[in-house]
TIVO-563496 format. One line per 10 residues: number of its first residue (from 1); their letters; for each residue z, x, y of C-alpha. Coordinates in Angstrom, 2 decimals. Each point is the difference from the previous one (the first is absolute). Example, Ala and Ser with C-alpha at 12.3 -4.5 7.8 and 13.67 -1.06 7.14 Angstrom:
// residues 2
1) as) 7.80:12.30:-4.50  -0.66:1.37:3.44 .
END
This chain:
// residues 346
1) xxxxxxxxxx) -55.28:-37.80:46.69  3.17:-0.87:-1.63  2.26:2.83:-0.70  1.86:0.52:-3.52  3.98:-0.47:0.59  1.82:3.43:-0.33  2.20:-0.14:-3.10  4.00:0.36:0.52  1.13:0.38:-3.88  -0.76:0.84:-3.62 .
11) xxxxxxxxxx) -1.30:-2.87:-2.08  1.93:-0.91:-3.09  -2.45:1.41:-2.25  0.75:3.90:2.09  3.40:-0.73:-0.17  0.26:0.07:-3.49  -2.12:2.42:-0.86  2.07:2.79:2.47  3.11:-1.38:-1.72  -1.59:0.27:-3.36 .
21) xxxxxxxxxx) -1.26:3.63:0.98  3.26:1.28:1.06  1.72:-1.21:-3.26  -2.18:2.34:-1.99  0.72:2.74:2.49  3.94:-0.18:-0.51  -0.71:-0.85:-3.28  -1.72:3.34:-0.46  2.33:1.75:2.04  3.41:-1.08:-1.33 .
31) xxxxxxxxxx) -0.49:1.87:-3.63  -0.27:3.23:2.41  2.89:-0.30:1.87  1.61:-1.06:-2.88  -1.12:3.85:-1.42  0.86:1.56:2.76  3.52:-1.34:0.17  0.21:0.33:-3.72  -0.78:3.94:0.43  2.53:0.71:3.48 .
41) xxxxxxxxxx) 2.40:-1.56:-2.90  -0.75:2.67:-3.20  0.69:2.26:3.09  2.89:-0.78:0.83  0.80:0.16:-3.61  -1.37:3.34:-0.94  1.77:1.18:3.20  3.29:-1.31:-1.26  -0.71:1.54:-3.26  -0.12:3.45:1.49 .
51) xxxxxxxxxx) 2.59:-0.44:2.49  2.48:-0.41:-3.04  -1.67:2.83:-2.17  0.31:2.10:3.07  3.54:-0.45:0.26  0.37:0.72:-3.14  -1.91:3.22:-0.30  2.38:1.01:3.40  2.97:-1.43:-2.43  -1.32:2.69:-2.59 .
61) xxxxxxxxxx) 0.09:2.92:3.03  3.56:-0.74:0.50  1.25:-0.21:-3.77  -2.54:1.71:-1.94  -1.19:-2.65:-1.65  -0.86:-3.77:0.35  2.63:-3.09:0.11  0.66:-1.73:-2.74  -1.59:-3.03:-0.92  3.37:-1.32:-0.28 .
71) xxxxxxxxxx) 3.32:0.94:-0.09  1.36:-1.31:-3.41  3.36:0.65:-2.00  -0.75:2.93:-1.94  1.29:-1.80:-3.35  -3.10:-1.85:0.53  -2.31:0.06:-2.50  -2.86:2.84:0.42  0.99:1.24:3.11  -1.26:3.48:0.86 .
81) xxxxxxxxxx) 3.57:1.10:1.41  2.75:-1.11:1.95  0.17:-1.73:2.98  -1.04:1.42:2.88  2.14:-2.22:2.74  2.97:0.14:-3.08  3.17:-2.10:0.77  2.90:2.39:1.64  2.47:-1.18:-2.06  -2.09:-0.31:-3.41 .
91) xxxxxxxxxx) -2.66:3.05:-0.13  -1.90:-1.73:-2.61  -0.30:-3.49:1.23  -2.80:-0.35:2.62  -0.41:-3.53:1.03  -4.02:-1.04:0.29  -1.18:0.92:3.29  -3.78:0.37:0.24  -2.30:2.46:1.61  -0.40:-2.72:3.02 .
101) xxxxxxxxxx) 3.46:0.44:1.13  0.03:3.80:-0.79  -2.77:0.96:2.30  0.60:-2.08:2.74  1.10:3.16:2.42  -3.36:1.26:-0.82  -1.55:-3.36:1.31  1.89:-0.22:3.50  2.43:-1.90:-1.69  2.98:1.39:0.61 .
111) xxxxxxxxxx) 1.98:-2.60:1.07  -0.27:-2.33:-3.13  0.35:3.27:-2.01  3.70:1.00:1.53  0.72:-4.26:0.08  -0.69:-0.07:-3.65  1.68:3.30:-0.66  3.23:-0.91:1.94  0.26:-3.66:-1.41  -0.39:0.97:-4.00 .
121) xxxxxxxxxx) 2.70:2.66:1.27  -2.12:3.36:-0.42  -2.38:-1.88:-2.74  3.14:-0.75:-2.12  -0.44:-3.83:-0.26  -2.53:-2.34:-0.62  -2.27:-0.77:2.40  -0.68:-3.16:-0.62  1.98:-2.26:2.28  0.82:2.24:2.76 .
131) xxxxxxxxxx) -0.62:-1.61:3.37  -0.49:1.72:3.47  1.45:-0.63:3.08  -2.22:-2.96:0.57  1.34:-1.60:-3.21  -3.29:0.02:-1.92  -0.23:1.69:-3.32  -1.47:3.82:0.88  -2.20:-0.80:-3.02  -1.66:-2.65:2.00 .
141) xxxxxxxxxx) -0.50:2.96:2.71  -4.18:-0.57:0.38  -1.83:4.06:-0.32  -3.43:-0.71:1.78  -1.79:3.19:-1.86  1.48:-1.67:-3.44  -2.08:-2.97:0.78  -3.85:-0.50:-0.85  -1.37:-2.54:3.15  -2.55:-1.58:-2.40 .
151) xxxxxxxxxx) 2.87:-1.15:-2.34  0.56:-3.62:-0.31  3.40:-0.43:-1.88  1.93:-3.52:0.37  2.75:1.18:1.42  -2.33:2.34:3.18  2.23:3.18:0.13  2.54:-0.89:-2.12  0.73:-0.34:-3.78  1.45:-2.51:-1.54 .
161) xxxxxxxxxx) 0.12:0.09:-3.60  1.16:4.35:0.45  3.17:-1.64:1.67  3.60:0.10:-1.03  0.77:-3.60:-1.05  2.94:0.31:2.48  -1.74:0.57:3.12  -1.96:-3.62:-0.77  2.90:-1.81:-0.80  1.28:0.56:2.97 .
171) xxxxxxxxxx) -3.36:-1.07:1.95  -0.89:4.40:1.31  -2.76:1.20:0.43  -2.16:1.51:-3.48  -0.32:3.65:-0.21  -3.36:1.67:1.92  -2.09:0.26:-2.59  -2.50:3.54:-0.21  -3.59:0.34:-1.20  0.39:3.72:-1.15 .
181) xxxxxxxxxx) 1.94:0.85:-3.01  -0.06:3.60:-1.52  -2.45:1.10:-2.64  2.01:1.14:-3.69  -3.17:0.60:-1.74  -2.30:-1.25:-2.50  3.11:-1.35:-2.23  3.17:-2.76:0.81  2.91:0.56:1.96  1.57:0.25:-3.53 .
191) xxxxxxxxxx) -2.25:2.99:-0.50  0.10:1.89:2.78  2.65:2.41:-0.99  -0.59:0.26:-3.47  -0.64:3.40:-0.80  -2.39:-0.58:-2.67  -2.79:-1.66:2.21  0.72:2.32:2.79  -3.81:0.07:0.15  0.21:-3.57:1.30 .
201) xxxxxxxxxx) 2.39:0.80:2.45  -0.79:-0.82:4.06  1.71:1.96:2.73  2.48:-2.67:0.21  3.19:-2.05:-2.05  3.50:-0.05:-0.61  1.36:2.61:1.47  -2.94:1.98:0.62  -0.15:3.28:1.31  -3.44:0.94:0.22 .
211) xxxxxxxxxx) -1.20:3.24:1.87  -3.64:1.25:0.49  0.16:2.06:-3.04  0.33:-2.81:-2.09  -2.94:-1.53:0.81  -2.30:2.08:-1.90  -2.96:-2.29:0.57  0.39:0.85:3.64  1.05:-2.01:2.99  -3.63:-0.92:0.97 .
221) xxxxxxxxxx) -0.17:-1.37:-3.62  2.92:-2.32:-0.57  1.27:-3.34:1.84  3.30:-0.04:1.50  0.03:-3.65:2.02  -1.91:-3.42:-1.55  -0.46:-3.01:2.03  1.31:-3.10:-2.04  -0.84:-3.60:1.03  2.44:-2.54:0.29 .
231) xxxxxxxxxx) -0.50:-2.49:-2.65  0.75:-1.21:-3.09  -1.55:0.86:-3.39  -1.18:-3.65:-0.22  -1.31:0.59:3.65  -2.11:3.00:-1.36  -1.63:-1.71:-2.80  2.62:-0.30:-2.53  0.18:-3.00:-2.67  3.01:0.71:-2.06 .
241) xxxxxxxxxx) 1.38:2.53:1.21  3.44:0.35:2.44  -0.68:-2.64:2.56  3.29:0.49:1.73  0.16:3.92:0.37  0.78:0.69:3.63  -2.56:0.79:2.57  -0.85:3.61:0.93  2.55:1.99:0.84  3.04:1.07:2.66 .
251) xxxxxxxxxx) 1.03:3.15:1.57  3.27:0.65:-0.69  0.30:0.55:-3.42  0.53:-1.98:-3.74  1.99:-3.28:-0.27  2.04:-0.57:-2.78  -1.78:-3.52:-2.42  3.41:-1.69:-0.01  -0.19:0.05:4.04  -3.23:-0.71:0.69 .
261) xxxxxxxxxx) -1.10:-3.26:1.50  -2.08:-0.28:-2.72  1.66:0.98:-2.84  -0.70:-1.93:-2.65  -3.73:-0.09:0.72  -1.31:3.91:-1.37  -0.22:0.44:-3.62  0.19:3.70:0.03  2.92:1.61:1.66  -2.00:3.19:1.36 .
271) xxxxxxxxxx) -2.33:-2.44:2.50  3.24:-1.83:0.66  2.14:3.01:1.05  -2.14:3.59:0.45  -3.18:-1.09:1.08  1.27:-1.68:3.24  -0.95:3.77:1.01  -2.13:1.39:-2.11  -3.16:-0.23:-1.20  -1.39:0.40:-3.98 .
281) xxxxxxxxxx) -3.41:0.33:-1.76  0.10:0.12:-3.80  -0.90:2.31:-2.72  -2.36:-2.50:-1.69  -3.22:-1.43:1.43  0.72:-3.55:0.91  -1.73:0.97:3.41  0.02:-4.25:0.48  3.66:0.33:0.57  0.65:3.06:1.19 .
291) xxxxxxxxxx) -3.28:1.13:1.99  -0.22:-0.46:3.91  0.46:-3.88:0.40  1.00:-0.25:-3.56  2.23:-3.20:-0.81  3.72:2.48:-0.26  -0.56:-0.40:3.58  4.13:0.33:0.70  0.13:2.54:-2.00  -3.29:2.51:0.35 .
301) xxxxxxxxxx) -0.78:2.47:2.20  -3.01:-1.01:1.82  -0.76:-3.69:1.14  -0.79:-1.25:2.86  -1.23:-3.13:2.32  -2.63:2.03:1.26  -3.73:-0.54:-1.47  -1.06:1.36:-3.08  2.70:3.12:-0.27  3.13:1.32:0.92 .
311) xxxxxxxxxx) 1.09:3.01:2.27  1.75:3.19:-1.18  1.36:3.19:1.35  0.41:3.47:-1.79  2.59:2.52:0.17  -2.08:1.76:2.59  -0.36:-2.67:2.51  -3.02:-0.94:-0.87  -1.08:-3.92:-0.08  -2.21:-1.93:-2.03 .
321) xxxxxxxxxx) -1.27:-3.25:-1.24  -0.29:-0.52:-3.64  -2.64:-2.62:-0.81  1.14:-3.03:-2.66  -2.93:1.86:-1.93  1.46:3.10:-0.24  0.61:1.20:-3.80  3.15:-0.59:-1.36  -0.35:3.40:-1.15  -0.66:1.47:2.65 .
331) xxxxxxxxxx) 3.10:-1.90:2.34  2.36:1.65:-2.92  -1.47:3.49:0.63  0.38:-0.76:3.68  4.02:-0.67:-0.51  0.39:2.35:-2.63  1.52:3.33:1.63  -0.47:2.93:-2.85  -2.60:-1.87:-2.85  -2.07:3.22:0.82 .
341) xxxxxx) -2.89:-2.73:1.03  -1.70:0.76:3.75  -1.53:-3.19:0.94  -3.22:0.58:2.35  -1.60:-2.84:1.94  1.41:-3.69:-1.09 .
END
């Protein structure tokens, strides 16, 4: 009887369909990682989102109340007070150091905090081309907790168009860049100290000096930190708007328009200048602009490259993540700090 030959080998026909099979299987399989990685990423975010509001709130212990969002001359206009790093030899002449550089002690920083503080000689000079001891600019100095992992700016840790025109003339590196900026409310920059929509106000702006009895809406109630994306307003949906305002934001403070790499690009001088470290809402309802993921990207307070939201931190520590849904209404209530409106579940 003859005996059937033992096959050695897949046909063709088994070949391809085991190929064919484990396509679909990593085709399947790659959204979820994809999700997973995408969450260990809005994380790390919220995570760097309370680190900074934590230093803050142990910023508050030591002073008595929080940092300014930044440290502008006081003949600015609509500042709530006078500087609070003030020149030595001019009392009323603060240069415009943000609440990045401010807090660093508080975020085991130290040593970029004293190298800053020694090189604009006690805060008295600009801080814009000061180098360290390597030769790079300090602004260019990278803060990992200031940096969102999912963002995808063109320039990776750095940004560009926030540099002093200086620095890329002569080929340095751009400043870090940040994807936090400070929360001034449900009104501009421009607004935030204005006494008459002091029911606008956030817990931060120019020359700020917020303490916990201000906020009246309580800490649990009222963002402190927004994450902004690094993009342009074109990048976020934008057809006619500012195509060429700079991308997100940087830590150590505001850079003058006249300086800036890109300074002929913003139409309005506040993104150009303030909003390098702070971020705005408005007291209307374009909630298309000005919502989380609305088209100001470079110059709102909660935008991210994370999907379908943004995170936040309050002035308790607290972190959350605001979907692009959320009211408009409600994100205004949420920055306000004393519009006598308690927000529940968003």
């Amino acid at each position: 009887m003859k005996k059937t030959p033992l096959r050695t080998a897949f046909t063709l026909v088994e070949l391809l369909v085991v190929i064919a099979i484990i396509g679909i299987l990593i085709g399947m399989l790659l959204p979820a990682v994809q999700q997973v990685r995408e969450a260990a990423r809005r994380t790390t975010c919220m995570n760097n989102s309370r680190q900074i509001t934590l230093a803050m709130l142990n910023y508050e212990s030591s002073f008595q109340e929080f940092p300014p969002g930044m440290n502008a001359n006081a003949n600015a206009s609509w500042v709530r007070g006078g500087p609070v790093l003030p020149r030595p030899a001019n009392q009323n002449n603060g240069r415009a150091f943000g609440w990045g550089a401010i807090i660093l002690p508080f975020m085991e920083q130290n040593n970029l905090h004293e190298l800053l503080k020694n090189e604009t000689n006690r805060w008295n000079d600009n801080w814009w081309l000061k180098v360290g001891p390597d030769g790079q600019a300090i602004a260019s100095t990278i803060v990992p907790a200031y940096i969102c992992v999912s963002d995808s700016s063109p320039d990776g840790d750095y940004n560009r168009n926030w540099t002093h025109k200086d620095i890329i003339a002569a080929g340095g590196t751009p400043y870090a860049k940040s994807n936090y900026v400070a929360a001034v409310g449900a009104c501009s920059v421009n607004q935030s100290g204005d006494p008459d929509l002091a029911s606008a106000w956030g817990i931060f702006s120019r020359n700020s000096r917020t303490s916990f009895g201000k906020i009246t809406d309580g800490s649990s109630n009222v963002i402190a930190i927004g994450e902004r994306a690094s993009r342009t307003e074109i990048d976020s949906g934008s057809t006619a708007a500012n195509p060429n305002v700079s991308y997100g934001a940087i830590w150590p403070g505001s850079i003058s328009k006249a300086n800036s790499y890109a300074n002929d690009a913003p139409n309005s001088l506040e993104r150009s200048v303030i909003q390098a470290v702070l971020g705005r809402l408005a007291t209307g309802t374009n909630a298309r602009a000005w919502g989380v993921n609305g088209f100001r990207t470079p110059s709102n307070l909660v935008s991210s490259y994370h999907v379908g939201g943004g995170t936040v931190a309050f002035a308790d520590g607290s972190t959350h993540y605001l979907s692009d849904n959320l009211s408009f209404t409600t994100l205004k209530q949420l920055a306000g700090m004393q519009d006598g409106v308690v927000t529940g579940k968003f």
